[in-house]
C-alpha positions in Angstrom: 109.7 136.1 100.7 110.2 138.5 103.9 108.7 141.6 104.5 110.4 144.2 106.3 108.0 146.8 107.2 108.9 149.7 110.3 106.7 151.8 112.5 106.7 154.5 109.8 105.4 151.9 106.5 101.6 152.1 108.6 100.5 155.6 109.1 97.6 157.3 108.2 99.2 159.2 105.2 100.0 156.6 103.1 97.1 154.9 101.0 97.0 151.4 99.4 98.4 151.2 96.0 95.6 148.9 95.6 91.9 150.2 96.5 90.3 146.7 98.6 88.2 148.9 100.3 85.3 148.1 97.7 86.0 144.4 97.9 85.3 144.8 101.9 81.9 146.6 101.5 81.0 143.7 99.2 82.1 141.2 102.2 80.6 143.2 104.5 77.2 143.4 102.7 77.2 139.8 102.4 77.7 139.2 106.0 75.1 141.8 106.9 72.9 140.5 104.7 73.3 136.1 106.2 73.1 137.9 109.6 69.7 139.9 108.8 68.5 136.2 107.8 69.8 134.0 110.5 68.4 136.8 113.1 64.8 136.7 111.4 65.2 133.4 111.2 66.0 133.3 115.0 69.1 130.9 114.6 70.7 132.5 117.1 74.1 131.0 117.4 75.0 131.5 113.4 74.1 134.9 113.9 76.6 135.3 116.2 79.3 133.7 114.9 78.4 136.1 111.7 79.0 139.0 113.5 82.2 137.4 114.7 83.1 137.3 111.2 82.0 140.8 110.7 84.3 141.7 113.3 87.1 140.4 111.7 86.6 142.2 108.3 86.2 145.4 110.6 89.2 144.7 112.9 92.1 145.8 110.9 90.5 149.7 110.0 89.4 149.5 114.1 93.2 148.8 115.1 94.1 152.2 113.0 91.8 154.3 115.3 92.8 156.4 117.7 90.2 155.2 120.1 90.7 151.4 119.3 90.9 150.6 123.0 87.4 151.9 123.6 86.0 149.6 120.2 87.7 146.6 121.6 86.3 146.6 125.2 82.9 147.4 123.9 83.1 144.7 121.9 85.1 142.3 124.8 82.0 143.7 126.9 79.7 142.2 124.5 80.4 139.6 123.4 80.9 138.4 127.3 77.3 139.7 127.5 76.3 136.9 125.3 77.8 134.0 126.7 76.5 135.1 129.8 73.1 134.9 128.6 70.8 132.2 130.3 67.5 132.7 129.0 66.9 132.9 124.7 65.5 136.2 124.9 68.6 137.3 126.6 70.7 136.2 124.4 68.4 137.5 121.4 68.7 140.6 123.1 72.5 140.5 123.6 73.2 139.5 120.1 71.4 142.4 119.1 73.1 144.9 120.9 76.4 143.5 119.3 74.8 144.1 115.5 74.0 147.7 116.5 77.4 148.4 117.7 79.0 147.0 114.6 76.6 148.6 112.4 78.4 151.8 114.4 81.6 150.4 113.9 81.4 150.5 110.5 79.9 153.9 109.4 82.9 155.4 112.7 85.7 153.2 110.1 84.0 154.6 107.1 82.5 151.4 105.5 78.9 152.4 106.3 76.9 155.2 105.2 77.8 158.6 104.9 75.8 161.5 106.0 75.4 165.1 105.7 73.0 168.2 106.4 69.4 167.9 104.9 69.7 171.3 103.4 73.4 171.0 102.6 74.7 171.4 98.2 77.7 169.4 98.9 77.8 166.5 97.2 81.0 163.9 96.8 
């Protein structure tokens, strides 16, 4: 079967006749939660190749940003920080700073948490 799709079949107006988005925040609290245990657990390298998978089940809503480019040289920037690493409290230290920004990642793509005002009556 081949798919056909133009320029126009991928903006921002249309919505998935099919909601996955649920199915990803289950994914993605899965993967948060085997990263939160591999990094307590201080085995570093299957933290970070969690986070790699994170990535992945981020990367599609990140390509639909505006400001894609700027996610994807952070996270370029990154992940070169980690392999650069010599010393395990360096890399610790850079795999950490690559959880934070994907835990900003995700609430700036709208898979995180939402906030509002303290003293604010609007509720969703």
């Amino acid at each position: 079967m081949v798919y056909n799709y133009s320029k126009e079949d991928y903006n921002d107006s249309k919505i998935s006749k099919y909601n996955e988005a649920s199915f990803q925040i289950m994914r993605l609290n899965q993967l948060w939660l085997r990263a939160e245990y591999y990094a307590a657990k201080g085995s570093l390298t299957h933290w970070k190749f969690i986070l790699d998978s994170i990535w992945r089940e981020l990367s599609a809503d990140i390509l639909r940003k505006d400001n894609k480019d700027i996610f994807i040289l952070k996270n370029f920037l990154l992940i070169k920080g980690i392999a650069m690493s010599r010393k395990r409290t360096d890399l610790y230290n850079s795999i950490n700073k690559r959880h934070e920004f994907l835990k900003e990642v995700q609430d700036s793509v709208g898979k995180g948490g939402s906030y509002q005002y303290e003293n604010s009556d609007d509720f969703e």
